[in-house]
C-alpha positions, 0 to 999 in steps of 0.5 A: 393913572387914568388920567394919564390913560385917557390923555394917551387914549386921546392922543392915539384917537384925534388922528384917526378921528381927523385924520386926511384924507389919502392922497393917490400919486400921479405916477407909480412905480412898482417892483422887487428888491433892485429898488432899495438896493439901487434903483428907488432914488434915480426912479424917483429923480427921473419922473420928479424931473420928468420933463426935463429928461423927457423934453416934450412936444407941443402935445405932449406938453398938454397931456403931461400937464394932465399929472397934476403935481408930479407926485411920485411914489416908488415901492420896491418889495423883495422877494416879489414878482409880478404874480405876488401882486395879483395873488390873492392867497398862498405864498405870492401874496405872503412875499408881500404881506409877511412880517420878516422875523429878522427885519421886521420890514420888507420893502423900501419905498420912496417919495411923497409917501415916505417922509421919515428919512427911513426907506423901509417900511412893511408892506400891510403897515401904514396907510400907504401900505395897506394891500394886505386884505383878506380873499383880496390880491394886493393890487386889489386892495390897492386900486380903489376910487379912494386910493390908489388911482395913479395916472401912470403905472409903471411896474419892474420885475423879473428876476424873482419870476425867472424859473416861472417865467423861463420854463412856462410861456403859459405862466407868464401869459396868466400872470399878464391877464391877472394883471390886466383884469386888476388895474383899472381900466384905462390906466396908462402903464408900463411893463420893464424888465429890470437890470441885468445882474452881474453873471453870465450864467444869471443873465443868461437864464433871465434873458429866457424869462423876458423873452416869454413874458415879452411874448405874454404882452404880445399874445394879451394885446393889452394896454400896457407898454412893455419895454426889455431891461436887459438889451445887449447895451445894457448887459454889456454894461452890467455883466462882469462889471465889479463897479456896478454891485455891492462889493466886500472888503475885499473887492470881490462882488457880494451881490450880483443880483441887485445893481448899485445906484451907480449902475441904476443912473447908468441904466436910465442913460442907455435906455432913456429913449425908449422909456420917454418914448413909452411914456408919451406913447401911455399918457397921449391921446392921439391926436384927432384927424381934423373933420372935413369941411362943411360942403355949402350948397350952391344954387341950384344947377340948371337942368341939362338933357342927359347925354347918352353915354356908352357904359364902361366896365372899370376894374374894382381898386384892390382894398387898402392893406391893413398893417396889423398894430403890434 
């Protein structure tokens, strides 16, 4: 018997003793449940294929070289918000790391850093997943040197932030500067909002939240790119649109928050442009204005006799006008 207890001991030890060392992703995305119920897997295939969907330029081509070997890992936690990440107690951080009693995971995550065929997994289990640290924000935990250290960060939320966001500009102002105070510096990244749900009156109240969680990015001047979900194209593509939700047996729609896969590939389509542009704007260093050429000296001019010149009063030039950066 132990013998046996040993062998097993053994078996549990050598992996931890030798296990490898993390690998971080290039590219992380970040956001709530639309990414288990639809949008995980067409994230997932947008930024594997990058650069076939966003062709790039010739400089473009040199920075997006820069993520190595387009190592991609999508996480979507339910329940969660942009403040559950940055929370470092209390029920924002709970959404994260809380065992579901029923479930026993609260997540669905994809690429190099899920293998098992299984996409949920409980966030504070597994090595990918340890963002659960005592008097530490999830984001926190995250970022380390040792870690997580992505070369693009692209986050994804909005609908479990609509009453905080919708009926305060002021929280959705701190939860942009806790955000900003936690990734590292430098990080290029990304803010989109997501889909829009089915109903009108759903669409309605979270049109509200973005557009103060918009006005957030503005106010910070921070880094990040923020990009709007929900535009007129891509509500008049969602709202009503019985297709692009989980229906019952009898056809009537049973989820209208969370979009279907199919809407999700629909979604990527309509705001393509302006996600490739981001991207680019994120990962490129604008490129350098040349300097001017080296003046060589001449020989030395021959020495004239000043001439007497009547002096003339010219009127200053008006300063160029500098256009404020958005």
């Amino acid at each position: 018997m132990f013998r046996a207890l040993a062998l097993t001991a053994s078996l549990f030890a050598a992996p931890m003793a030798h296990s490898d060392p993390f690998v971080s992703p290039d590219i992380l995305v970040l956001g709530d449940s639309q990414i288990p119920f639809g949008s995980g897997p067409v994230f997932l295939d947008f930024f594997e294929n990058l650069k076939s969907h966003c062709p790039p330029k010739p400089h473009q081509e040199v920075a997006l070289a820069q993520i190595d070997d387009m190592k991609v890992a999508v996480i979507g936690v339910r329940s969660t918000s942009l403040h559950s990440w940055t929370a470092r107690k209390g029920g924002g951080k709970s959404a994260i790391c809380k065992v579901d009693r029923k479930w026993k995971v609260n997540a669905g995550t994809f690429g190099f850093i899920n293998q098992t065929g299984n996409k949920y997994k409980q966030m504070g289990q597994g090595k990918p997943y340890q963002f659960c640290q005592k008097g530490k924000s999830a984001f926190e935990a995250m970022f380390r040197p040792d870690y997580y250290q992505p070369k693009l960060l692209l986050m994804s939320f909005l609908g479990n932030s609509t009453k905080r966001w919708g009926s305060s500009r002021e929280k959705a102002l701190e939860d942009v500067k806790k955000l900003m105070a936690q990734i590292p510096e430098g990080t290029p990244c990304i803010f989109m909002t997501t889909a829009p749900p089915y109903s009108k009156k759903i669409v309605d109240r979270r049109l509200k939240a973005q557009a103060n969680i918009k006005w957030a990015f503005e106010q910070t001047g921070g880094s990040c790119t923020f990009l709007e979900g929900a535009t007129p194209e891509t509500v008049a593509a969602n709202k009503g649109n019985k297709h692009y939700f989980r229906r019952n047996k009898s056809g009537r729609v049973k989820d209208p928050y969370h979009p279907n896969e199919r809407a999700a590939k629909n979604f990527f389509q309509i705001r393509m442009g302006k996600i490739c542009n981001a991207i680019y704007d994120e990962i490129t260093v604008p490129l350098a204005t040349p300097p001017a050429p080296a003046v060589t000296a001449g020989p030395p001019a021959a020495t004239v006799a000043p001439t007497p010149v009547t002096k003339i009063e010219v009127p200053t030039p008006l300063a160029d006008t500098v256009l404020a950066k958005r």
